[in-house]
C-alpha positions in Angstrom: 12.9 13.6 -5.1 11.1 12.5 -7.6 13.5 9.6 -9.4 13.0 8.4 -5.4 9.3 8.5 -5.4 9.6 6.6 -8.5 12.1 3.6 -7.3 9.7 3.7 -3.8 6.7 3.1 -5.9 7.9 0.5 -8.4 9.6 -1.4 -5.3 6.8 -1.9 -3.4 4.4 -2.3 -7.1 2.3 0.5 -5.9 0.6 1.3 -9.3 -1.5 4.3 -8.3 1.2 5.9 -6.7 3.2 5.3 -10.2 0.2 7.0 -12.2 0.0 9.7 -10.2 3.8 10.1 -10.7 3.5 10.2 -14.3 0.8 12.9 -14.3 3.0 14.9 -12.4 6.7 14.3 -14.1 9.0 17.5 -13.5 11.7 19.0 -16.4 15.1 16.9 -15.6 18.0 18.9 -15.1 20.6 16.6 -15.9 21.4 13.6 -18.7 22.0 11.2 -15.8 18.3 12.1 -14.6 16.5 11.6 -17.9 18.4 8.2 -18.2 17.7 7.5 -14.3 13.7 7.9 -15.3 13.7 6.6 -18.6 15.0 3.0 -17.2 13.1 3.1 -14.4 9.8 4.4 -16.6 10.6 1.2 -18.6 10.7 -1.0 -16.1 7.6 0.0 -14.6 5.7 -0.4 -18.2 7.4 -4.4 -17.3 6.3 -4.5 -14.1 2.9 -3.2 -14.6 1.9 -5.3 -18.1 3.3 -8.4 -16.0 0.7 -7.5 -13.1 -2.0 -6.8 -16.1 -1.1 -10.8 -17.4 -1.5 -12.2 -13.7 -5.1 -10.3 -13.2 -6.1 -11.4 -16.5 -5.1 -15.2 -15.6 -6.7 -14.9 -11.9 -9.9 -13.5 -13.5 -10.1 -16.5 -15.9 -9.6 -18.7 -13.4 -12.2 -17.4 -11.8 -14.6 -17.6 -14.2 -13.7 -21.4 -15.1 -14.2 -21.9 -11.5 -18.1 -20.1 -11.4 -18.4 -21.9 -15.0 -17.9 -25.4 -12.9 -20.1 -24.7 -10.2 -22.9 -23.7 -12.2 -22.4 -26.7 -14.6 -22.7 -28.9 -10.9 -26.0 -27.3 -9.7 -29.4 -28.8 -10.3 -31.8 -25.9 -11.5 -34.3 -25.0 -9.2 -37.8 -25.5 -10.1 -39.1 -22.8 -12.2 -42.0 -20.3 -9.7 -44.0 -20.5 -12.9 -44.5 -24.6 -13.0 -48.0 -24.8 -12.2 -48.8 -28.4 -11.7 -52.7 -29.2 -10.9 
């Protein structure tokens, strides 16, 4: 039940479903199991540093993109220029 949680969860790339699986990760009974979870525990470390890659790029583009707008906007007049 549990090696099926696991495939459900990397399939669909539902990563708090994963971590919740690993804080609750039973005693296998048989070699085939252990194997079974250790491939599928190392392709989930894949699939989750390649999401961590992707945020990372998307969250620099992001800030490149609010770097340029910034850099295009005139400053607004200071509330403390006092001109008499």
């Amino acid at each position: 039940m549990w090696l099926t949680k696991l495939k459900t969860a990397l399939i669909l790339e539902d990563f708090e479903l994963l971590s919740a699986l690993l804080d609750e990760m039973p005693q296998f009974e048989t070699l085939q199991e252990m194997e079974e979870a250790s491939y599928l525990l190392a392709h989930s470390k894949i699939s989750l540093e390649k999401n961590r890659a992707e945020t990372a790029h998307i969250v620099q583009q992001l800030k490149n993109s609010l770097n340029f707008l910034k850099s295009t906007q005139t400053e607004p007049p200071s509330s403390l220029n006092l001109k008499f």
